[in-house]
C-alpha positions as CSV (number, residue, x, y, z in Angstrom):
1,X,105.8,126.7,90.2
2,X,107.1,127.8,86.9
3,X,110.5,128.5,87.9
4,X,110.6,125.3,89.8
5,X,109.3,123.4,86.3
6,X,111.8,124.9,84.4
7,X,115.2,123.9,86.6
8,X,113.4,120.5,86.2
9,X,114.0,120.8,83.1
10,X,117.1,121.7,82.7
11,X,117.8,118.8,84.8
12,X,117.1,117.0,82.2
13,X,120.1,118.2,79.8
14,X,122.6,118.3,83.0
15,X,121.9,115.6,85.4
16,X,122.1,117.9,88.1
17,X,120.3,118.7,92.0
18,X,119.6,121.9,92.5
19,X,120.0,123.1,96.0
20,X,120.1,126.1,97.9
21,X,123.0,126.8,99.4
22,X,122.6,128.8,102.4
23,X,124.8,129.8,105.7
24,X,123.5,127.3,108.5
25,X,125.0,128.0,112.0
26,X,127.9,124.9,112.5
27,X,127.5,123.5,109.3
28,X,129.1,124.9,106.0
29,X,127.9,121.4,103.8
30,X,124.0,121.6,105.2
31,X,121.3,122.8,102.9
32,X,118.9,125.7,103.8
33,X,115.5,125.7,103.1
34,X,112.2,126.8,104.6
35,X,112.3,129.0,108.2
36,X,110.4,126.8,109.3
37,X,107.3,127.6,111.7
38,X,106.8,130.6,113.3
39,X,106.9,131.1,116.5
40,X,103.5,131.3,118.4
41,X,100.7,128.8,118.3
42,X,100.4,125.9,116.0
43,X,97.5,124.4,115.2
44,X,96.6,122.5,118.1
45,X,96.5,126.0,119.6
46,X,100.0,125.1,122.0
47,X,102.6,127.3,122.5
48,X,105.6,126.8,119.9
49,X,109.3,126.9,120.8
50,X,111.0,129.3,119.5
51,X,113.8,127.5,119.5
52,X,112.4,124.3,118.0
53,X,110.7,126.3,115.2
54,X,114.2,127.8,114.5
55,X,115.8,124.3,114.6
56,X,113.5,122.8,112.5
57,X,113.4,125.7,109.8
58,X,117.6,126.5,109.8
59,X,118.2,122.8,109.4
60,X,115.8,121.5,106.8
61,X,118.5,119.9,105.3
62,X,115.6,118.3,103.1
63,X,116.6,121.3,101.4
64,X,113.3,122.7,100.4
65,X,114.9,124.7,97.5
66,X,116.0,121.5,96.5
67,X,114.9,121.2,92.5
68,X,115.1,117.7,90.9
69,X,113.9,116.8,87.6
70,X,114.4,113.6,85.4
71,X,117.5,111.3,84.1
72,X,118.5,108.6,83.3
73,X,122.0,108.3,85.0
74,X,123.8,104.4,85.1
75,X,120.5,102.8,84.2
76,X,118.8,104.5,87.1
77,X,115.3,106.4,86.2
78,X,115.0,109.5,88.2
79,X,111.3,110.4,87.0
80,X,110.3,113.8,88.9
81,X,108.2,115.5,87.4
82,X,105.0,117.0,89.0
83,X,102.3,114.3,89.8
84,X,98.8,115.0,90.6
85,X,97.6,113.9,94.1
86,X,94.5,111.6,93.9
87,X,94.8,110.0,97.8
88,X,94.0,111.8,101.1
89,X,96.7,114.8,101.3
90,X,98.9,113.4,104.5
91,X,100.8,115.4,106.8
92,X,103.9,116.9,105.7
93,X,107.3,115.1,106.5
94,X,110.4,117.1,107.2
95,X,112.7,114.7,105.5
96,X,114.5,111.6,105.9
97,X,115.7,111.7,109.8
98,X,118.1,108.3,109.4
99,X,118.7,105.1,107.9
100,X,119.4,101.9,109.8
101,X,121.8,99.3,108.9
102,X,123.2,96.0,110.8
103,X,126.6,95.8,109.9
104,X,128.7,92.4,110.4
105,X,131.8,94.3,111.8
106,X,130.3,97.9,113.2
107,X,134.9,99.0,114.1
108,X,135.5,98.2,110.4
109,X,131.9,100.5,109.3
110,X,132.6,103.1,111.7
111,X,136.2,103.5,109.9
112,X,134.5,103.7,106.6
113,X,132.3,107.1,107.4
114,X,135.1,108.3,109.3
115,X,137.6,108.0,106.2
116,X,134.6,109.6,104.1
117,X,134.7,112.6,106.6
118,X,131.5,111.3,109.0
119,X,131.9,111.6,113.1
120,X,130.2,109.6,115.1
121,X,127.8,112.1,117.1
122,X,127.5,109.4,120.2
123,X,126.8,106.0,120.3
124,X,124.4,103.9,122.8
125,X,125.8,100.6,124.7
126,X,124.5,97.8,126.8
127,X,126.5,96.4,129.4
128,X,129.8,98.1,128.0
129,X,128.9,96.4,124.3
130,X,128.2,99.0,122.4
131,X,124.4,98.0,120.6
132,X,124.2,101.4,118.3
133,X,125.9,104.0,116.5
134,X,125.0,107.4,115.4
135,X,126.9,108.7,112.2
136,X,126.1,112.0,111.3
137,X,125.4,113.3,108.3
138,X,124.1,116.7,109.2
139,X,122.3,118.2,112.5
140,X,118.9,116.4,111.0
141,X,120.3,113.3,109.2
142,X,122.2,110.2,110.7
143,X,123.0,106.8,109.3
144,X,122.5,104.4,112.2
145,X,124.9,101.4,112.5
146,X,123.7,98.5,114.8
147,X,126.4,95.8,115.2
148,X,125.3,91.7,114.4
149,X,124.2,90.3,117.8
150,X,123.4,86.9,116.2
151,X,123.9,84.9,113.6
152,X,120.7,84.6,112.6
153,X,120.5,88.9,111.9
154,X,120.7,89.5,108.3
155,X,123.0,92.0,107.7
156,X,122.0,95.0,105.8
157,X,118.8,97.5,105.7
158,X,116.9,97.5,108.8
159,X,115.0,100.4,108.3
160,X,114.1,103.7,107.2
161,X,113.1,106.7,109.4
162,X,111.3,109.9,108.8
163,X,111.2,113.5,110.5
164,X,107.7,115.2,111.6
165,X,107.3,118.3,113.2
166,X,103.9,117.0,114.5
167,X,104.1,113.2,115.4
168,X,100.9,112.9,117.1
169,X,98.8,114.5,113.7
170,X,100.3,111.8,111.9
171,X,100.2,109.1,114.5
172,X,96.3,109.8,113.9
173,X,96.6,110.3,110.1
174,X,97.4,106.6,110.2
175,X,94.9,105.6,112.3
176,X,92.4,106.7,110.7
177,X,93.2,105.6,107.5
178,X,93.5,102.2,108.8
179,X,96.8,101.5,109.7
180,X,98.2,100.5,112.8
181,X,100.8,102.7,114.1
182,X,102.2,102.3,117.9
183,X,101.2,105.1,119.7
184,X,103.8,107.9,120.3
185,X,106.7,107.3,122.6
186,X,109.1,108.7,124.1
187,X,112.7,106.8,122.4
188,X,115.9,106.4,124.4
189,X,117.6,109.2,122.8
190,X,115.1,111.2,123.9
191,X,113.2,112.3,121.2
192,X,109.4,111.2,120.4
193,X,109.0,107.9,117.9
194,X,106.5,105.7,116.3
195,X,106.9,102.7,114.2
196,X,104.1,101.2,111.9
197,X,104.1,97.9,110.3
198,X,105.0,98.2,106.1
199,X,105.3,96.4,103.4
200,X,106.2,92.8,103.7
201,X,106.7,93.3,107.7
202,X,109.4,96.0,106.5
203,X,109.6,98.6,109.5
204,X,109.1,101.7,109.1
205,X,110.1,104.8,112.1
206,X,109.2,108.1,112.5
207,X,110.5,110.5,114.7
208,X,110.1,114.2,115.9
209,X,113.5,116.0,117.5
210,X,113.1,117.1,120.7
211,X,115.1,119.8,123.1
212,X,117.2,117.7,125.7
213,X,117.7,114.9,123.0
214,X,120.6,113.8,122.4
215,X,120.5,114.4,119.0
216,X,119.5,118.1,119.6
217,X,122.1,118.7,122.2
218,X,124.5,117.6,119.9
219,X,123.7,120.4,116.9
220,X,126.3,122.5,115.1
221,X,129.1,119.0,116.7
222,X,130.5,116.1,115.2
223,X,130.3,118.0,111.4
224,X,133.2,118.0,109.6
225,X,133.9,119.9,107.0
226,X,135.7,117.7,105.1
227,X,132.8,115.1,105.2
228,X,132.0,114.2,101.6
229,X,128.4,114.9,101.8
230,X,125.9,117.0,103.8
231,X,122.6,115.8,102.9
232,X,120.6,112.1,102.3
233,X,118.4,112.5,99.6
234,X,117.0,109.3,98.8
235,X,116.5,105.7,100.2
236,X,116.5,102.7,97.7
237,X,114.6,99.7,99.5
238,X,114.0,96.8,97.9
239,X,110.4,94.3,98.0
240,X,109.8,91.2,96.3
241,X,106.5,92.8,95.7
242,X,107.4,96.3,94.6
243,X,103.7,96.8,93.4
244,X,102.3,96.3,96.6
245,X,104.9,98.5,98.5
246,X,104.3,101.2,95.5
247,X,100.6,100.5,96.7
248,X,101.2,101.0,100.5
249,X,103.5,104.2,100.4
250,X,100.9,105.7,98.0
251,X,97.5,104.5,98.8
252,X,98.6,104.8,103.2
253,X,101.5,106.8,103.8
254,X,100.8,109.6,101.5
255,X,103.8,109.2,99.2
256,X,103.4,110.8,95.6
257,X,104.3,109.1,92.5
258,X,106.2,110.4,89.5
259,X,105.4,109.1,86.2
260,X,106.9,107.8,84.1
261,X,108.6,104.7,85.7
262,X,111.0,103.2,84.6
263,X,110.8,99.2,85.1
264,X,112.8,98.2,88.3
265,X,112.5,101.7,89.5
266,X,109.9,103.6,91.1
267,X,111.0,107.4,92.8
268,X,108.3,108.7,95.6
269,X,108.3,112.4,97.1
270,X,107.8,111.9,100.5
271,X,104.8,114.1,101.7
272,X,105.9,118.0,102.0
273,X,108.3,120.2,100.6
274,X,111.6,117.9,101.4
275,X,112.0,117.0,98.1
276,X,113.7,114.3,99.2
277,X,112.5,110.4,97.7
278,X,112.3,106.6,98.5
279,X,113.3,104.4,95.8
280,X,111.3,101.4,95.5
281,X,113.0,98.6,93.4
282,X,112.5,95.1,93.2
283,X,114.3,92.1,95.3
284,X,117.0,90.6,93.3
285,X,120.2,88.7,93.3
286,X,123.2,91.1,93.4
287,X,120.7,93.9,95.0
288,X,121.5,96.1,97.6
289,X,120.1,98.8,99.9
290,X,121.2,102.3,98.4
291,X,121.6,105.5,100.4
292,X,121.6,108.4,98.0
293,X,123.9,111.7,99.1
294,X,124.4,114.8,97.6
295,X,128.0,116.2,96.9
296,X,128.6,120.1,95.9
297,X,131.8,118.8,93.7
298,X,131.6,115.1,92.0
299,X,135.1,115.9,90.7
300,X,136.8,116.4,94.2
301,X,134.6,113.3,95.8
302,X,136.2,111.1,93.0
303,X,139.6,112.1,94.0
304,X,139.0,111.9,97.6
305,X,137.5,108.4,97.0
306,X,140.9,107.7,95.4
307,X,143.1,109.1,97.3
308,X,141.7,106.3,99.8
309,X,141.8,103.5,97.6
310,X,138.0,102.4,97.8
311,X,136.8,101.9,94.0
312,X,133.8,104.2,92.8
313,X,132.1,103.6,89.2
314,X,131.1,106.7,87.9
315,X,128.2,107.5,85.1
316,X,127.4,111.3,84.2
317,X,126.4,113.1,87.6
318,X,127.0,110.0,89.8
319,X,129.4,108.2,91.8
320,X,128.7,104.5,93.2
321,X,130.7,103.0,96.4
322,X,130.0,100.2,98.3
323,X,130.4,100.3,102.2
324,X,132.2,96.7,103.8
325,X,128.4,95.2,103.8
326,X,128.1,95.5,100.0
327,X,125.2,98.6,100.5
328,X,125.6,100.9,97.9
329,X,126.2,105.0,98.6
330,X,125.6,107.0,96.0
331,X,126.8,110.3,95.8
332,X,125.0,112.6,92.9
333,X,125.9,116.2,91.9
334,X,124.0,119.1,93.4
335,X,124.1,122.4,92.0
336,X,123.4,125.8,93.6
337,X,121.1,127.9,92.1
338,X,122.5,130.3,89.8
339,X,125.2,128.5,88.6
């Protein structure tokens, strides 16, 4: 804990991540962290898979080594420093699993993560019109891309989605703290999902990877290495009622609070050891949804970002872009440890 307090605070004088950096089978840009469960029972007393339980340690890209600490970078607060849990301690999270976003012209988006080094890991169609695309950030991570169907769709966030190894515990962990989750199902991609009701009718997703998924089938592909980032670290998503959805994720999901905050800006660990955040900020003209990414080498991203002509504002340890919808990506410097 000490050691972890102290590259906090050095964070403060570099305005830095800290990550681990570790060698992940297929996927030089991915983050290491914990190995994950062992094999053997867990603690519904069923018989693990070994090769889940290695799936779900090697590719963490949470990055549970992760260290972040507090800045102030472009006006942005970045309070995380270590808060004391008063609320019901909720099941752990593996991480962010995706981010959804309708896009007005999904050829012209899917052109924009390629030029930035994202493949497209598969895609899902519906009558030959293709309704979804999967953009992948790393083996756990994916930005999801679902073209306007109608005029009437708002274009923009749709939703945010988290990884459990355990969906059913926290399917139940929700119940019983009153909320009213849709019991687990099995999702066309082939992994296990459940989707509750949040703030302002905001939905929120979880998921759990499963073997034969399309996603799992489709680890160590479709990773680049010349992608210019390997890791989500944070979700901005905006309320007109910020305290009530800083309420909700606390109070009923199990989110933990970092004081101080900064007005505008609240930054939530998500349950566990991701060390990954949602950013909770308030509704307002000019606002966007921001996806937060970690780059190894903010000096090469800029020049890569130049050398294809798409304008990035830069302030200390952080690069801003905006994709052809207006959402904001934000890349921000990591650092491996030791150096």
């Amino acid at each position: 804990m000490n050691s972890l307090i102290s590259r906090r605070r050095d964070f403060l004088r570099t305005g830095s991540f800290w990550m681990a950096a570790a060698a992940v089978p297929g996927d030089a840009l991915a983050i290491s962290a914990q190995a994950g469960p062992p094999p053997g029972n867990d603690s519904q007393g069923r018989r693990r898979n070994p090769e889940q339980c290695r799936y779900n340690g090697a590719m963490r890209s949470a990055a549970g080594a992760l260290v972040v600490s507090c800045a102030l970078c472009a006006g942005l607060w970045f309070p995380f420093a270590c808060a004391a849990q008063s609320q019901p301690q909720s099941p752990d999270l593996a991480g962010i699993a995706h981010v959804a976003l309708r896009v007005a012209d999904l050829e012209k988006s899917r052109d924009f993560y390629r030029a930035l080094g994202f493949e497209e890991a598969f895609s899902m169609n519906q009558g030959g019109t293709p309704t979804e695309a999967f953009i992948k950030v790393n083996d756990r991570q994916f930005i999801e891309l679902y073209p306007q169907r109608q005029s009437s769709q708002p274009i923009g966030f749709m939703h945010v989605c988290f990884e459990s190894n355990n969906l059913e515990a926290l399917n139940r962990f929700y119940l019983d703290g009153g909320l009213s989750p849709i019991p687990v199902r099995r999702a066309g991609a082939g992994n296990l999902l459940f989707t509750l009701a949040g703030p302002e009718q905001q939905n929120v997703e979880y998921t759990q990877y499963m073997p034969g998924s399309r996603h799992w089938n489709d680890r160590g592909q479709h990773l680049s290495a010349s992608r210019i980032s390997g890791q989500i670290v944070a979700a901005g998503i905006e309320f007109r009622d910020p305290a009530a959805a800083l309420t909700f994720y606390e109070q009923k999901l199990g989110f933990s609070l970092d004081p101080p905050v900064h007005p505008g800006h609240t930054w939530l660990w998500l349950p566990g050891s991701s060390h990954q955040f949602v950013q909770i900020e308030p509704q307002a003209p000019g606002a966007a949804f921001s996806l937060f990414l970690l780059t190894p080498d903010l000096r090469r991203a800029a020049a890569e970002l130049k050398s294809l002509h798409i304008a990035a504002e830069k302030r200390r340890s952080m690069l801003s872009i905006q994709d052809p919808d207006g959402n904001r990506i934000v890349f921000l410097k990591a650092r491996t440890a030791g150096k």
